[in-house]
FILONU-717840 format. One record per residue: z, y, x of N, C-alpha, C in turn; residue number from 1; residue in three letters. Coordinates in steps of 0.2 Angstrom, whole numbers, always signed. Atoms other than C-alpha are relative to their C-alpha. Layout:
<nodes>
<node><n_up>Z</n_up><n_north>Y</n_north><n_east>X</n_east><ca_up>Z</ca_up><ca_north>Y</ca_north><ca_east>X</ca_east><c_up>Z</c_up><c_north>Y</c_north><c_east>X</c_east><nr>NUM</nr><rest>ALA</rest></node>
...
</nodes>
This chain:
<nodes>
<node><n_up>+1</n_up><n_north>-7</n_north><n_east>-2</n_east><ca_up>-16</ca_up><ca_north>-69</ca_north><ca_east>+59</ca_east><c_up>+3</c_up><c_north>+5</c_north><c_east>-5</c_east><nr>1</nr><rest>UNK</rest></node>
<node><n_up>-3</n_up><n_north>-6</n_north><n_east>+3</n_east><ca_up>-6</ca_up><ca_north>-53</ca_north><ca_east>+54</ca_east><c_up>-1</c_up><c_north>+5</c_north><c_east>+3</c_east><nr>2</nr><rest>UNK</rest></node>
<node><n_up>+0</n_up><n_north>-6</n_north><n_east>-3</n_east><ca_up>-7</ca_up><ca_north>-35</ca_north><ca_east>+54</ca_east><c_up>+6</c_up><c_north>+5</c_north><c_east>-5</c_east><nr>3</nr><rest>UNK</rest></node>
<node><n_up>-4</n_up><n_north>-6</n_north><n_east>+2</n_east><ca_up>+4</ca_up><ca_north>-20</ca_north><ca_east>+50</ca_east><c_up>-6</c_up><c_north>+6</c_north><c_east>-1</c_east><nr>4</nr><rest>UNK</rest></node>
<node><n_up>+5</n_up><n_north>-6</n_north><n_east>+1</n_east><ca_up>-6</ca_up><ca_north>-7</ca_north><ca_east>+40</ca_east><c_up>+4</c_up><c_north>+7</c_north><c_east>-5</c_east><nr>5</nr><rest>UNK</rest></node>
<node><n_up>-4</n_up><n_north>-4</n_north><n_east>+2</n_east><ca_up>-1</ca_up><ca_north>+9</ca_north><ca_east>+33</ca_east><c_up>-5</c_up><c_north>+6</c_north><c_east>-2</c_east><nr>6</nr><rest>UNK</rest></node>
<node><n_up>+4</n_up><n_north>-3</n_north><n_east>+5</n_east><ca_up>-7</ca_up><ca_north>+17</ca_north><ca_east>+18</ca_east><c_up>+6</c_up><c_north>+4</c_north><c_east>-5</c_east><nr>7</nr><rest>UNK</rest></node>
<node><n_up>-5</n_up><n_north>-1</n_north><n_east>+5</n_east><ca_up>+1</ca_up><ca_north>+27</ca_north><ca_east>+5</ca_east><c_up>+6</c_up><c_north>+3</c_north><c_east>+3</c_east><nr>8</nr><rest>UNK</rest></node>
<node><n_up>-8</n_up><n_north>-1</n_north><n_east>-2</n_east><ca_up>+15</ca_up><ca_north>+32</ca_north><ca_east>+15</ca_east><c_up>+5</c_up><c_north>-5</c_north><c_east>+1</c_east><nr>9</nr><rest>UNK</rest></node>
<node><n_up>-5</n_up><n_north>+3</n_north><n_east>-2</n_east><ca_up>+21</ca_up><ca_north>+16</ca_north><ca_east>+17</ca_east><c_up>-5</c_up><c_north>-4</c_north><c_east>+4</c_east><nr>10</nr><rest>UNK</rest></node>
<node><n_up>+1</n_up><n_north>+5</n_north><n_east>-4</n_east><ca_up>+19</ca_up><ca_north>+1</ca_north><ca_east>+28</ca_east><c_up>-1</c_up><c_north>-7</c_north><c_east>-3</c_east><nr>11</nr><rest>UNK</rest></node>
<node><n_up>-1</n_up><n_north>+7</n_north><n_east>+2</n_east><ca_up>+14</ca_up><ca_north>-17</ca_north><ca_east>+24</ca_east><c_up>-2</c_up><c_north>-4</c_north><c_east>+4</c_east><nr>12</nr><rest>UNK</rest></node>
<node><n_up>+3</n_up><n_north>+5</n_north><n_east>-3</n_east><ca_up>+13</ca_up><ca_north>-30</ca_north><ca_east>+32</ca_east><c_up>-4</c_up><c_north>-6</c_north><c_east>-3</c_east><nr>13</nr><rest>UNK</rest></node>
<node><n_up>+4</n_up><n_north>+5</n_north><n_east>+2</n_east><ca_up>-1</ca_up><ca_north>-43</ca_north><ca_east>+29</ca_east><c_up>-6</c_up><c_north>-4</c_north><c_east>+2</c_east><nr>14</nr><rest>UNK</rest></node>
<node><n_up>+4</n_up><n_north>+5</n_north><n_east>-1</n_east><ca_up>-11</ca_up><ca_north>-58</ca_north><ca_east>+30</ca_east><c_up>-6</c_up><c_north>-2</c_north><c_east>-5</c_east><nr>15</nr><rest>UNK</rest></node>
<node><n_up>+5</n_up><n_north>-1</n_north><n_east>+3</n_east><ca_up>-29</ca_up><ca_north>-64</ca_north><ca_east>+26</ca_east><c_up>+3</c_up><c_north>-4</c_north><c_east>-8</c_east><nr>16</nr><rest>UNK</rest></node>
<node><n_up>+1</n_up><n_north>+6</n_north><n_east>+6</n_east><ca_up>-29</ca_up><ca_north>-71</ca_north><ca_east>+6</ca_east><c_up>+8</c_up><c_north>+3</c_north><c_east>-3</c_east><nr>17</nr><rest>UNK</rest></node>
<node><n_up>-4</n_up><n_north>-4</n_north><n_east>+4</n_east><ca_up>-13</ca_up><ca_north>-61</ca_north><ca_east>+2</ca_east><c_up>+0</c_up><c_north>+4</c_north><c_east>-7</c_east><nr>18</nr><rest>UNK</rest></node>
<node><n_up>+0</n_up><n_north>-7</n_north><n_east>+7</n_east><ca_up>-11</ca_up><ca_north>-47</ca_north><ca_east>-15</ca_east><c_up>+4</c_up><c_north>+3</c_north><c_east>+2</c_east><nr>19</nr><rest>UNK</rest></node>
<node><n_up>-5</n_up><n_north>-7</n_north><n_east>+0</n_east><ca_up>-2</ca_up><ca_north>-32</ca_north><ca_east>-13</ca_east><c_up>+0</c_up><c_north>+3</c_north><c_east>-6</c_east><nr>20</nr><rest>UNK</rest></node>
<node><n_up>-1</n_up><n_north>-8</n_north><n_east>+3</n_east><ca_up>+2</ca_up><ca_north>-16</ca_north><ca_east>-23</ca_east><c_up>+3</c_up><c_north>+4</c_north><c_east>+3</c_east><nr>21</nr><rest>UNK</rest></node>
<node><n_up>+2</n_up><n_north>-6</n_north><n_east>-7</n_east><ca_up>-3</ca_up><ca_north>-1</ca_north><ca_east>-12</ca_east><c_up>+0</c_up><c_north>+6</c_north><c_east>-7</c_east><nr>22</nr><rest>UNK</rest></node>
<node><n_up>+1</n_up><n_north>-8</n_north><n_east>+7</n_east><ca_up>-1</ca_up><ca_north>+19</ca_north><ca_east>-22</ca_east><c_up>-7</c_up><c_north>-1</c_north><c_east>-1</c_east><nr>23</nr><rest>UNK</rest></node>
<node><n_up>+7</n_up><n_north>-2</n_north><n_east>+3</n_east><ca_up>-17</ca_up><ca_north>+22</ca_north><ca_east>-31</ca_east><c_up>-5</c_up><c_north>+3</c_north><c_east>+4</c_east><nr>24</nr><rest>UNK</rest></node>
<node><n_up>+4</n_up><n_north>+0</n_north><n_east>-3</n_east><ca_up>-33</ca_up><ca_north>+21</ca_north><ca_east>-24</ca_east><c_up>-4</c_up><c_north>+4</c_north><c_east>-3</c_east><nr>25</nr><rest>UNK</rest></node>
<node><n_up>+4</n_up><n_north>+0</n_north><n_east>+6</n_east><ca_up>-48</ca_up><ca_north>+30</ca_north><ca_east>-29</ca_east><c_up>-7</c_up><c_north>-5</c_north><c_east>-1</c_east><nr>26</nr><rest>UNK</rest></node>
<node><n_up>+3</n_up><n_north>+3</n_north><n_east>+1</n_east><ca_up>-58</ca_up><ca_north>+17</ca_north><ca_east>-30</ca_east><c_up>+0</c_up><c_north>-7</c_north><c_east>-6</c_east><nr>27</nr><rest>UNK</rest></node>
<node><n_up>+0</n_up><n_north>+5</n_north><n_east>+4</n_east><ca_up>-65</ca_up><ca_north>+4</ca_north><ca_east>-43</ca_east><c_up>+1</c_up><c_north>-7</c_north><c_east>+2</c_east><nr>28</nr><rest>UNK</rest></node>
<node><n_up>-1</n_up><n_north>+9</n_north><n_east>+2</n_east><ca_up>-60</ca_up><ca_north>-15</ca_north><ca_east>-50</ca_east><c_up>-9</c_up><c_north>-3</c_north><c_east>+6</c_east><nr>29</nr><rest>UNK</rest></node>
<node><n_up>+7</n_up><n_north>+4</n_north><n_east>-2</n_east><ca_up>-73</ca_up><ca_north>-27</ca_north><ca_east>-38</ca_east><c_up>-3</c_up><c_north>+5</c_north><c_east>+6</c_east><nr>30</nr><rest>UNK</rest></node>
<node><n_up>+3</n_up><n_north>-4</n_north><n_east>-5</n_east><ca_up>-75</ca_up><ca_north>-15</ca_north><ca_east>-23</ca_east><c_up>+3</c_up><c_north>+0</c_north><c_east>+5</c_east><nr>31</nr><rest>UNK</rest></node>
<node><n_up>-2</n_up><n_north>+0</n_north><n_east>-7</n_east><ca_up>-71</ca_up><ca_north>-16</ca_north><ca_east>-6</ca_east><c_up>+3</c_up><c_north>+6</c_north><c_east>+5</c_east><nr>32</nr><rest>UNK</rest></node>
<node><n_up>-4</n_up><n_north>-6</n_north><n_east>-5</n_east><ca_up>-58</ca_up><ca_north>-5</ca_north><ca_east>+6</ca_east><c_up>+0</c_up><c_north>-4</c_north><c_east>+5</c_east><nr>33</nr><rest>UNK</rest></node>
<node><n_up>-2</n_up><n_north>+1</n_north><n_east>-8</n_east><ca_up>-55</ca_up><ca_north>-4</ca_north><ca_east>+24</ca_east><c_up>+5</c_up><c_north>+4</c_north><c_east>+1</c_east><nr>34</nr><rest>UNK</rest></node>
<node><n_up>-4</n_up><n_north>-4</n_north><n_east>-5</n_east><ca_up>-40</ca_up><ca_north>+1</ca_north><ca_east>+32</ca_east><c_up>+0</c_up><c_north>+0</c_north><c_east>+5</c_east><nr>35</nr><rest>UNK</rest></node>
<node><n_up>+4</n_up><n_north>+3</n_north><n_east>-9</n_east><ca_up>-44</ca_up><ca_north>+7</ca_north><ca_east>+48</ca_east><c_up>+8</c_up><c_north>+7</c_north><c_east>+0</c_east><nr>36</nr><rest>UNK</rest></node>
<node><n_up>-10</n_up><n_north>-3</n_north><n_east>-4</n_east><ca_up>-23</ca_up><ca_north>+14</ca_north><ca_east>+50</ca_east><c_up>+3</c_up><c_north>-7</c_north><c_east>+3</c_east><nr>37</nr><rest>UNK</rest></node>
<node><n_up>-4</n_up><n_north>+7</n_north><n_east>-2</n_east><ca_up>-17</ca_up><ca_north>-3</ca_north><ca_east>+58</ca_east><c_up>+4</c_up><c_north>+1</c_north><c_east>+6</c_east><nr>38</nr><rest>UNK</rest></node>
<node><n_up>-2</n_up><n_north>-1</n_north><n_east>-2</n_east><ca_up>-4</ca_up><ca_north>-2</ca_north><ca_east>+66</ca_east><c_up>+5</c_up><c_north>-5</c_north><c_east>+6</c_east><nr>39</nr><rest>UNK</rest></node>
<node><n_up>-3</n_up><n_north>+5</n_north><n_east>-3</n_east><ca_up>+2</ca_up><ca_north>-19</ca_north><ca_east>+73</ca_east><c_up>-7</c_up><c_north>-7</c_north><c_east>+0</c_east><nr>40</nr><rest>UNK</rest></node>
<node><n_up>+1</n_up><n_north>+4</n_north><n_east>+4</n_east><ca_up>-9</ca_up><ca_north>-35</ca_north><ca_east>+73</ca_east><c_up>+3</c_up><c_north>-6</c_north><c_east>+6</c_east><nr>41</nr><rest>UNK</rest></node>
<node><n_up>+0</n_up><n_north>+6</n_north><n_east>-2</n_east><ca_up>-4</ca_up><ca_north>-54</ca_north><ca_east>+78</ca_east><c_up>-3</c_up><c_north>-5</c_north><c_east>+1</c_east><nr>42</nr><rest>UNK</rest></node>
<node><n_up>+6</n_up><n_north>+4</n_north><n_east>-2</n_east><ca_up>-16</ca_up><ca_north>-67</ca_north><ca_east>+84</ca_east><c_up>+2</c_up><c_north>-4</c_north><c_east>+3</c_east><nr>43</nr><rest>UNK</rest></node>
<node><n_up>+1</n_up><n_north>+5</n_north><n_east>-5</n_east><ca_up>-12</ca_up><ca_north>-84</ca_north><ca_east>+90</ca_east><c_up>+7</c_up><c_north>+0</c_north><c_east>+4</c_east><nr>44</nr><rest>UNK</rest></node>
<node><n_up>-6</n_up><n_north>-1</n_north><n_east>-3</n_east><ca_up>+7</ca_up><ca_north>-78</ca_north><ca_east>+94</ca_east><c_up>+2</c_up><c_north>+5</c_north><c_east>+3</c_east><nr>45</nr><rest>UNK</rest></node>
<node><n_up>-2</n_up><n_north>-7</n_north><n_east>-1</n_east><ca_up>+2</ca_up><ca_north>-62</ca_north><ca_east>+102</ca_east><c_up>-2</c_up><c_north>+5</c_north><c_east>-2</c_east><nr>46</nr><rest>UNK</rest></node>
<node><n_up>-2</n_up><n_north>-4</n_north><n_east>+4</n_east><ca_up>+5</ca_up><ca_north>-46</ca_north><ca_east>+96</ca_east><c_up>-2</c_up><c_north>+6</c_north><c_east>+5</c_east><nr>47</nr><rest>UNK</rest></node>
<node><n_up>+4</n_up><n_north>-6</n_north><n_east>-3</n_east><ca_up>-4</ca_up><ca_north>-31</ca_north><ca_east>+99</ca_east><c_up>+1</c_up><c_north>+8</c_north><c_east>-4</c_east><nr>48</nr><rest>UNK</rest></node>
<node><n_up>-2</n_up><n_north>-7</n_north><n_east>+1</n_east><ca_up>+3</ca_up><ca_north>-13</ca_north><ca_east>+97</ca_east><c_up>-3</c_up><c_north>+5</c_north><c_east>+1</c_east><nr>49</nr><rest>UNK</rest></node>
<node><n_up>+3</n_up><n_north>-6</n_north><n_east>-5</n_east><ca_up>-4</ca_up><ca_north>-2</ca_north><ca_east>+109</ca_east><c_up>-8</c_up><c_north>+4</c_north><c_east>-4</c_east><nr>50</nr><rest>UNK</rest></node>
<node><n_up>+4</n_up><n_north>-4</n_north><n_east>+6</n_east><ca_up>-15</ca_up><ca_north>+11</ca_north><ca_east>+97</ca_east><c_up>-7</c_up><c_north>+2</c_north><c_east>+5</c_east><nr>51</nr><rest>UNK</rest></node>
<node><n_up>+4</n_up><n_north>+1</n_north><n_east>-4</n_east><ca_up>-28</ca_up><ca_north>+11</ca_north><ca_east>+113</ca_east><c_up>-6</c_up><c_north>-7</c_north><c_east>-2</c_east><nr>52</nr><rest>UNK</rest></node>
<node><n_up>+4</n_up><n_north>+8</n_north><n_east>+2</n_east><ca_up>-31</ca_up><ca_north>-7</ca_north><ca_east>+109</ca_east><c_up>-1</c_up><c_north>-1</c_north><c_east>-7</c_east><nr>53</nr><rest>UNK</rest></node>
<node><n_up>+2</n_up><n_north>+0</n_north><n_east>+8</n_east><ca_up>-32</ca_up><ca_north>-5</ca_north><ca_east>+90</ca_east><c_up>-4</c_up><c_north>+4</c_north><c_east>-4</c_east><nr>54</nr><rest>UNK</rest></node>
<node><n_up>+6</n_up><n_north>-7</n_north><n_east>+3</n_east><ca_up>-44</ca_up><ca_north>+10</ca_north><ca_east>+89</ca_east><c_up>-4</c_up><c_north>-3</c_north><c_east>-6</c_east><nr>55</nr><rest>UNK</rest></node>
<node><n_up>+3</n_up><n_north>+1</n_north><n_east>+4</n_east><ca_up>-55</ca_up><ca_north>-1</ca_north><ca_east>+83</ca_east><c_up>+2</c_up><c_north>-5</c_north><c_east>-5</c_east><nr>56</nr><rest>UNK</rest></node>
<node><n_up>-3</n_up><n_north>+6</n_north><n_east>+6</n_east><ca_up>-45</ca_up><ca_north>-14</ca_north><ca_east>+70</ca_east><c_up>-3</c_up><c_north>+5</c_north><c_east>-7</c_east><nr>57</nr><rest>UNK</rest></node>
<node><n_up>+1</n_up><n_north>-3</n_north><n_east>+8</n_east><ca_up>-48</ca_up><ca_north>-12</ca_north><ca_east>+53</ca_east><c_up>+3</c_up><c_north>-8</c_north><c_east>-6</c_east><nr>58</nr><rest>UNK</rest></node>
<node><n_up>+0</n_up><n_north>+7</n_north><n_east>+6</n_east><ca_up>-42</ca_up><ca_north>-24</ca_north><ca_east>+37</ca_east><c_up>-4</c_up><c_north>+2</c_north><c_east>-7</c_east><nr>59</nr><rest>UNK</rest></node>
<node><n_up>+6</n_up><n_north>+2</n_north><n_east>+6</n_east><ca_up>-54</ca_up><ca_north>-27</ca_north><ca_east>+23</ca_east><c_up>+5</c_up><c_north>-4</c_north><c_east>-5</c_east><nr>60</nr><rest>UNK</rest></node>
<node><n_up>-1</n_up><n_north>+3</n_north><n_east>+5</n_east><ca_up>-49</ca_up><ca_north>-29</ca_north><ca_east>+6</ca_east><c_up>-3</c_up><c_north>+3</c_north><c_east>-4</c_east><nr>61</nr><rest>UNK</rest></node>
<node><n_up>+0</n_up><n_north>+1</n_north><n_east>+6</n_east><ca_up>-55</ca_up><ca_north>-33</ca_north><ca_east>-11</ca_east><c_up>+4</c_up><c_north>+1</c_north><c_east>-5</c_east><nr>62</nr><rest>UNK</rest></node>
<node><n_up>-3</n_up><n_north>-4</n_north><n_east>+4</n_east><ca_up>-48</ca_up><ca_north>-22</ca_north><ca_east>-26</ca_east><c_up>+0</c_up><c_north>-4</c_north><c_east>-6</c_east><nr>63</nr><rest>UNK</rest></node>
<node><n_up>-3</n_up><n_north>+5</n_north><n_east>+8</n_east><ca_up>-41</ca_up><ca_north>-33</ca_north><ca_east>-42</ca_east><c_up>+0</c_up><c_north>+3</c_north><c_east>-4</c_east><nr>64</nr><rest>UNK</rest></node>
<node><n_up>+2</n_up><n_north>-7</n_north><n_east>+6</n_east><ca_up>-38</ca_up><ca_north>-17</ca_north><ca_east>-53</ca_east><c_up>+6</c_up><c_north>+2</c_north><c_east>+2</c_east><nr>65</nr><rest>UNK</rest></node>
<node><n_up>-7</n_up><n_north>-5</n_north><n_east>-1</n_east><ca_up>-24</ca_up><ca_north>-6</ca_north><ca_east>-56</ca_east><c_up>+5</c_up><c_north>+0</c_north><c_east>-6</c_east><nr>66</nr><rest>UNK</rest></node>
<node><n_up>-6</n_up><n_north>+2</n_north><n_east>+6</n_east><ca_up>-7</ca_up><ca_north>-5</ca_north><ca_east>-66</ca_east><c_up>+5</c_up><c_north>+5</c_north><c_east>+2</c_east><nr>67</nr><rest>UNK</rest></node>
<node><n_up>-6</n_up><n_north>-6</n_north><n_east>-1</n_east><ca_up>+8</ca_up><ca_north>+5</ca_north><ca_east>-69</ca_east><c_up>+5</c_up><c_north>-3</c_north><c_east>+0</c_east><nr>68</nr><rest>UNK</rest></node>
<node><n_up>-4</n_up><n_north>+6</n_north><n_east>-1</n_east><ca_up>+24</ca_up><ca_north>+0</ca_north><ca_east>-63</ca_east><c_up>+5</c_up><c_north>+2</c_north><c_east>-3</c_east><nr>69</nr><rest>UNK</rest></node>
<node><n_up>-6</n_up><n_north>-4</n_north><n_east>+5</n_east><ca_up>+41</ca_up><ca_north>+3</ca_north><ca_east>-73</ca_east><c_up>+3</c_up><c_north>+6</c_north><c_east>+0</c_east><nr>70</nr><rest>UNK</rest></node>
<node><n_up>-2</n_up><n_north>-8</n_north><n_east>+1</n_east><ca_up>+47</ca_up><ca_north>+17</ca_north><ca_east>-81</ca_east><c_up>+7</c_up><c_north>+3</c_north><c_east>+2</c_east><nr>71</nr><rest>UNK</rest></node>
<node><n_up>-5</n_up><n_north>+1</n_north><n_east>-4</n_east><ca_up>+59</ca_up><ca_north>+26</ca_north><ca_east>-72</ca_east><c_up>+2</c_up><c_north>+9</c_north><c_east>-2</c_east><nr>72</nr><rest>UNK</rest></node>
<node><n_up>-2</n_up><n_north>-8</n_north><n_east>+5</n_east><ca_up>+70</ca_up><ca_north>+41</ca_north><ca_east>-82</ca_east><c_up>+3</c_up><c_north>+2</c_north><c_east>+5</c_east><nr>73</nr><rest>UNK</rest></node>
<node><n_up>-5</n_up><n_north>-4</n_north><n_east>-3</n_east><ca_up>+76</ca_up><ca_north>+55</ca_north><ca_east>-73</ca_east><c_up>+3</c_up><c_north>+5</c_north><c_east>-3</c_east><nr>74</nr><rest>UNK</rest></node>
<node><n_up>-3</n_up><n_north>-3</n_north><n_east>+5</n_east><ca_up>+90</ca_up><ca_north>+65</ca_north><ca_east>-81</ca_east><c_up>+4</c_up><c_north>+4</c_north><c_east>+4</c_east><nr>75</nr><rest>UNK</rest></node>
<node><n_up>-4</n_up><n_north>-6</n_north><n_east>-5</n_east><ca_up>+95</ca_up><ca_north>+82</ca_north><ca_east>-76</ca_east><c_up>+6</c_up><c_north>+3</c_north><c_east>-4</c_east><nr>76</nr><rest>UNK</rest></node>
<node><n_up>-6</n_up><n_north>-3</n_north><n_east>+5</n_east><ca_up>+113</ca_up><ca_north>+88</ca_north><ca_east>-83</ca_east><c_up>+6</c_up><c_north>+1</c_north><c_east>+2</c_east><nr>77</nr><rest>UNK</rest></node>
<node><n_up>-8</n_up><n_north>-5</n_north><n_east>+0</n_east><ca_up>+125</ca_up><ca_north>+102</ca_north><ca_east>-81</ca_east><c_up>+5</c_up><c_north>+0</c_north><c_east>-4</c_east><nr>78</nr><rest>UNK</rest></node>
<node><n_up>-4</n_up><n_north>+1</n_north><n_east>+5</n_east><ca_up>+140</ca_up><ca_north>+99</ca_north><ca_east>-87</ca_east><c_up>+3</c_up><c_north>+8</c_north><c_east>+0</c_east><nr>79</nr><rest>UNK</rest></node>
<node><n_up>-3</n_up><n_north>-7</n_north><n_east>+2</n_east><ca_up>+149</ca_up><ca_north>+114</ca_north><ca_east>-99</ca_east><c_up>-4</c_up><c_north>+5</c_north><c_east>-2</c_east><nr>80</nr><rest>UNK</rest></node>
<node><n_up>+4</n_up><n_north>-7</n_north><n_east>+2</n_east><ca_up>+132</ca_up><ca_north>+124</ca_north><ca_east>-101</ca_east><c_up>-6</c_up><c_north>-2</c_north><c_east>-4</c_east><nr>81</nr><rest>UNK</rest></node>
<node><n_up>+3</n_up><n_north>+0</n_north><n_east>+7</n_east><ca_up>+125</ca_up><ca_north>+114</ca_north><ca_east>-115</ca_east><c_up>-11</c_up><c_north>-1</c_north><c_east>+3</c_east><nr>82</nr><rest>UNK</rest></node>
<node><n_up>+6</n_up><n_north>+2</n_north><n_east>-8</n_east><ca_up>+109</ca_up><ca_north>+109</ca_north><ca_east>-99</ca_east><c_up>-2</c_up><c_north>-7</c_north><c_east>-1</c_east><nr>83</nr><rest>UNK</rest></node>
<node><n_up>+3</n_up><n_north>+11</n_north><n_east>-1</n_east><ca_up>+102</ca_up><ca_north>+90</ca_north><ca_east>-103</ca_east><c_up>-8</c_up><c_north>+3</c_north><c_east>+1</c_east><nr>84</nr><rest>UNK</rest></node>
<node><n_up>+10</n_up><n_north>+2</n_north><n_east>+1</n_east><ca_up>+81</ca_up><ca_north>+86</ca_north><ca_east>-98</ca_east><c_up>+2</c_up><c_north>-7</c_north><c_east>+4</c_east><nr>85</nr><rest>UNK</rest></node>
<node><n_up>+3</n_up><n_north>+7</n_north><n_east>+1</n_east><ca_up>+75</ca_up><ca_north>+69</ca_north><ca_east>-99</ca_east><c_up>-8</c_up><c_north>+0</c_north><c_east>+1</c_east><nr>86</nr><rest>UNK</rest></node>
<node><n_up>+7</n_up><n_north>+1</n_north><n_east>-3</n_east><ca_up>+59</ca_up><ca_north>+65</ca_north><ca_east>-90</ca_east><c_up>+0</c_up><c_north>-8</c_north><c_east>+0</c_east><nr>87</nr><rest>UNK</rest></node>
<node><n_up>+3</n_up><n_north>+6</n_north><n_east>-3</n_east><ca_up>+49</ca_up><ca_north>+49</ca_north><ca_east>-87</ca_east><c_up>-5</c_up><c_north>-1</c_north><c_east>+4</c_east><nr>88</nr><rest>UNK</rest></node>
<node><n_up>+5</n_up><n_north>+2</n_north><n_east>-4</n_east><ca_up>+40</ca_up><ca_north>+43</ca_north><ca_east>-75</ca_east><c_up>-4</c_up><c_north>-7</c_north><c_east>+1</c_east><nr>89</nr><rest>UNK</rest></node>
<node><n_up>+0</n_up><n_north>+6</n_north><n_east>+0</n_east><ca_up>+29</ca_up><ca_north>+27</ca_north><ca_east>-72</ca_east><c_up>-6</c_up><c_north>+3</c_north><c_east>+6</c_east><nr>90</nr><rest>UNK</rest></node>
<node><n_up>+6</n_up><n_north>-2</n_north><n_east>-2</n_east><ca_up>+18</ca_up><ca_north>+28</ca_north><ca_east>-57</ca_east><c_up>-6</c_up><c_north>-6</c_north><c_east>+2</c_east><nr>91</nr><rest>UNK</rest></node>
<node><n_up>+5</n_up><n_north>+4</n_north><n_east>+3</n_east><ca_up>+1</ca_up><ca_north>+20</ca_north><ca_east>-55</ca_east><c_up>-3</c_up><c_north>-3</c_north><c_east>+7</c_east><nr>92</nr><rest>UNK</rest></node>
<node><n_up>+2</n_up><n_north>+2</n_north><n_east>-7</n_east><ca_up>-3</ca_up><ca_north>+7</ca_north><ca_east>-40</ca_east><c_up>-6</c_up><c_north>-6</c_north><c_east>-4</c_east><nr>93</nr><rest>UNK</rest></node>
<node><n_up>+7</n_up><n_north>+2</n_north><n_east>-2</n_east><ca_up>-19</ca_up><ca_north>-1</ca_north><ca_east>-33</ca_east><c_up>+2</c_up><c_north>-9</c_north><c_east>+1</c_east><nr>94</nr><rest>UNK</rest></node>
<node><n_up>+0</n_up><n_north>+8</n_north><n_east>-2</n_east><ca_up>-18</ca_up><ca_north>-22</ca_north><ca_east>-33</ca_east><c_up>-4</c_up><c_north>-1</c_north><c_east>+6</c_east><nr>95</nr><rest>UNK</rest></node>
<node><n_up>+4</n_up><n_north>+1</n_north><n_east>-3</n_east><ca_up>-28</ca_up><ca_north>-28</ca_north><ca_east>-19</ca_east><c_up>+0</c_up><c_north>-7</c_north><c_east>+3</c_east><nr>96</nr><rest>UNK</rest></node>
<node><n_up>+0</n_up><n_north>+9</n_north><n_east>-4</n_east><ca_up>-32</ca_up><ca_north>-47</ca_north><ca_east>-9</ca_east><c_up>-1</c_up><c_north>+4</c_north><c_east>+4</c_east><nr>97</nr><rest>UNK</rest></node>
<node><n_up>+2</n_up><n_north>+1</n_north><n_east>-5</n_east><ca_up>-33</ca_up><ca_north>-46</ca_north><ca_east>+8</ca_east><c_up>-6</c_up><c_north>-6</c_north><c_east>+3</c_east><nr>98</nr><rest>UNK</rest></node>
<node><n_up>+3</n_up><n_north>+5</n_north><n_east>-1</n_east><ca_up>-49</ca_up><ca_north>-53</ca_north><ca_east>+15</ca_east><c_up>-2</c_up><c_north>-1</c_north><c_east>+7</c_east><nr>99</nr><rest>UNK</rest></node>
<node><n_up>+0</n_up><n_north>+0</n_north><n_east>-8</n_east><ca_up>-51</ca_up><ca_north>-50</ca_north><ca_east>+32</ca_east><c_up>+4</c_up><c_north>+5</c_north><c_east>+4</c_east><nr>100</nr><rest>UNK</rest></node>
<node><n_up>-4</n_up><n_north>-3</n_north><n_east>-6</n_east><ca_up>-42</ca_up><ca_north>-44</ca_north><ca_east>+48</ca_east><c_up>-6</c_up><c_north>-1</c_north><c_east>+6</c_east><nr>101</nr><rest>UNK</rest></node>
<node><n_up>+4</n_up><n_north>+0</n_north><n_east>-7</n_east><ca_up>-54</ca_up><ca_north>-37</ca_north><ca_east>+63</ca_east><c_up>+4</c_up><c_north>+4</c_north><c_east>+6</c_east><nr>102</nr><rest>UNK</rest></node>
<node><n_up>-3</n_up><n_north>-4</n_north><n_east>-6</n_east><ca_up>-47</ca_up><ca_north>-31</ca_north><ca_east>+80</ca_east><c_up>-7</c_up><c_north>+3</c_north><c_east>+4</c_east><nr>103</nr><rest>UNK</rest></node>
</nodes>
């Protein structure tokens, strides 16, 4: 069984027993989320889209902790007008298992 859910602005696709890194959640290490944004699941071969038939889906996952991902320098610079900035960024994602898929 797979589902397509969509969190954060992005889309993942996943399966029971899987880990991800989803953007930052505000939730604690050891605590359980529901995604109830699902937006594809498949079952058995068949594949169910229609947002009618998935009102009620939801995926269930268990939260691992949280981590920052690499640092990523942004460098703004005009040439001839004597213009350099130096920024870093690292941003901060959510670990997660997938433990259940419900249609």
């Amino acid at each position: 069984m797979e589902a397509v859910i969509a969190t954060g602005g992005k889309q993942y696709r996943v399966s029971p027993g899987q880990v991800i890194s989803v953007e930052k959640l505000p939730v604690t290490k050891g605590a359980t989320v529901e995604f109830t944004s699902v937006l594809m699941v498949q079952k058995d071969g068949h594949i169910t889209a229609a947002p009618g038939e998935l009102r009620g889906a939801k995926v269930s996952a268990e939260v691992i902790g949280e981590a920052r991902g690499p640092k990523i320098t942004v460098v703004k610079f005009k040439r001839r007008k004597n213009y350099r900035r130096t920024r870093g960024h690292r941003q901060t994602a959510t670990t997660v298992r997938i433990t259940k898929i419900e249609v």
